[in-house]
N, C-alpha and C positions, 0 to 999 in steps of 0.2 A: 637608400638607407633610412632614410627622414619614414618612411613607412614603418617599416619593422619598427621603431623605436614606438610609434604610436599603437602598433599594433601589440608590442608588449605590455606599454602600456594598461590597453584594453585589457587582456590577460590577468596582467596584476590586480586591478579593480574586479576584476568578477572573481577570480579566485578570494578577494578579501572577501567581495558579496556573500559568497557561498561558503565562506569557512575553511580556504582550503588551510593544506600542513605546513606547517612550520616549515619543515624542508624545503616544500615547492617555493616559496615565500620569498625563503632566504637567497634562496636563486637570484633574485631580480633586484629584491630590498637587502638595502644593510639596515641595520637596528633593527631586523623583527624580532622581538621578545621573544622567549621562549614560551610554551602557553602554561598560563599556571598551572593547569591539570598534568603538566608532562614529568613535574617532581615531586613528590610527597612534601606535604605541608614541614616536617621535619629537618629534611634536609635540602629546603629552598636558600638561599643567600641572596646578593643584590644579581639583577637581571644579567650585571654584566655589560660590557659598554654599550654606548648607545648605537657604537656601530660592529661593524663587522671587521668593515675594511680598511684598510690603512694606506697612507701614499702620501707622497712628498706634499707640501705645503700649494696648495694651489689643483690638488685631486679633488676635487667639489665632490666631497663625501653629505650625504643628504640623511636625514633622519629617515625611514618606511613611510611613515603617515605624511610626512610632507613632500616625499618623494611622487608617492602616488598621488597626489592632491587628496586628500583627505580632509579637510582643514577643518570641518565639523569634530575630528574627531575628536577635535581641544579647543577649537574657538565656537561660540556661536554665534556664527555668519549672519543669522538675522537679526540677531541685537547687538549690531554696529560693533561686530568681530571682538565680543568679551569672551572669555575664557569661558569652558562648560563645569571649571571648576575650580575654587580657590587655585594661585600658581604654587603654593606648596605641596598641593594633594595634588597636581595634573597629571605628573609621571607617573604615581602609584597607581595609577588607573588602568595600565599596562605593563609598567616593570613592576615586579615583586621586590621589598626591601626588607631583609629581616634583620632585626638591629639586635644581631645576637652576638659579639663582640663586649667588650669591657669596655674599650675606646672607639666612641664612633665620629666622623671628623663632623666638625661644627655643622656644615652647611648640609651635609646629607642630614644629621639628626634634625632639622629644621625646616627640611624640604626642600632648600636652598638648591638645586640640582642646577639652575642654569646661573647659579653664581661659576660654574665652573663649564658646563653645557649648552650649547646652544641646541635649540630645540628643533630650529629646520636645519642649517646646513654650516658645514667649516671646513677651513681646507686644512685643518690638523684631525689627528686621530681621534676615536672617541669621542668625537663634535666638541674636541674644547674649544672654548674662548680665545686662546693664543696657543704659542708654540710652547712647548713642553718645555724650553730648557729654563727659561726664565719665569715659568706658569705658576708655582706657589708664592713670588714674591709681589703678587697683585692684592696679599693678603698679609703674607708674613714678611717684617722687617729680615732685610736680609743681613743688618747690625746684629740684631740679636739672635740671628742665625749662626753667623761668625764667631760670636762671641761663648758659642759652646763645644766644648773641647775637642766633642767626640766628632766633629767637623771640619778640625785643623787636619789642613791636606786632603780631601775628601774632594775627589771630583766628580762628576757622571751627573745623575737627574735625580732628584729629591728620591722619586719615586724606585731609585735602585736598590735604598736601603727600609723607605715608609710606605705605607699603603696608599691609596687614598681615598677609602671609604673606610675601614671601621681594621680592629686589629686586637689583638687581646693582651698586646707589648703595650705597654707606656711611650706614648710618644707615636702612636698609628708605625711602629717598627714589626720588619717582616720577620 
């Protein structure tokens, strides 16, 4: 088995070599972008998560580019592994962000992506930083969460009733 795995591997790097599709891609990688030529400038939105795939906590979900070893393709490995480009513009060098919403949440308008992101690998969905159920209150008081009406009795995950990248509701509401 330890073969095939390498030899996928192989696969995955030459098809990035060569440019191959989105599709074939997504086969092996979770997070590969969609390419920007694949949707009209008009009707682009954010990339969408960073991954694909989802699974219980401890599913070692891996970003594409780190999966494959890539690491050029955000750090420059020969100037003692800095970044190829400020860390708020790194993402938009692959995902597409169009901040065409009314309310767009802090950290995305910022560029802040891996305030909620991690950029190589998590064993939660979407490469967050923690587990979902307790994940907005790494930022927002959960006092002054309580303390708003339309909350009382309200169970599930922030995210059942808010977005959490941009939204055209007051309050990032779906």
């Amino acid at each position: 088995m330890k073969g095939w795995g390498a030899a996928i591997v192989g696969c995955v790097v030459a098809a990035l070599s060569f440019g191959c599709s989105h599709r074939f891609l997504s086969l092996f990688l979770d997070g590969v972008p969609p390419p920007k030529s694949s949707v009209p400038a008009e009707g682009r939105g954010p990339a969408g998560p960073a991954t694909t795939a989802s699974g219980p906590p401890g599913a070692g979900l891996e970003h594409g580019p780190y999966a494959a070893k890539l690491c050029d393709s955000c750090h420059a490995t020969k100037a003692a592994n800095s970044l190829v480009a400020p860390a708020n513009q790194l993402c938009e060098r692959c995902h597409e962000f169009v901040l065409d919403k009314a309310y767009v949440h802090g950290p995305l308008a910022s560029g802040g992506c891996l305030v909620c992101h991690d950029p190589h690998a998590s064993r939660y969905p979407h490469l967050l930083v923690s587990e979902a159920g307790g994940f907005c209150l790494h930022c927002h008081d959960r006092r002054d969460i309580e303390a708003v009406g339309a909350h009382e009795g309200v169970g599930g995950q922030c995210t059942d009733c808010h977005e959490a990248h941009m939204s055209d509701k007051k309050h990032l509401l779906r």
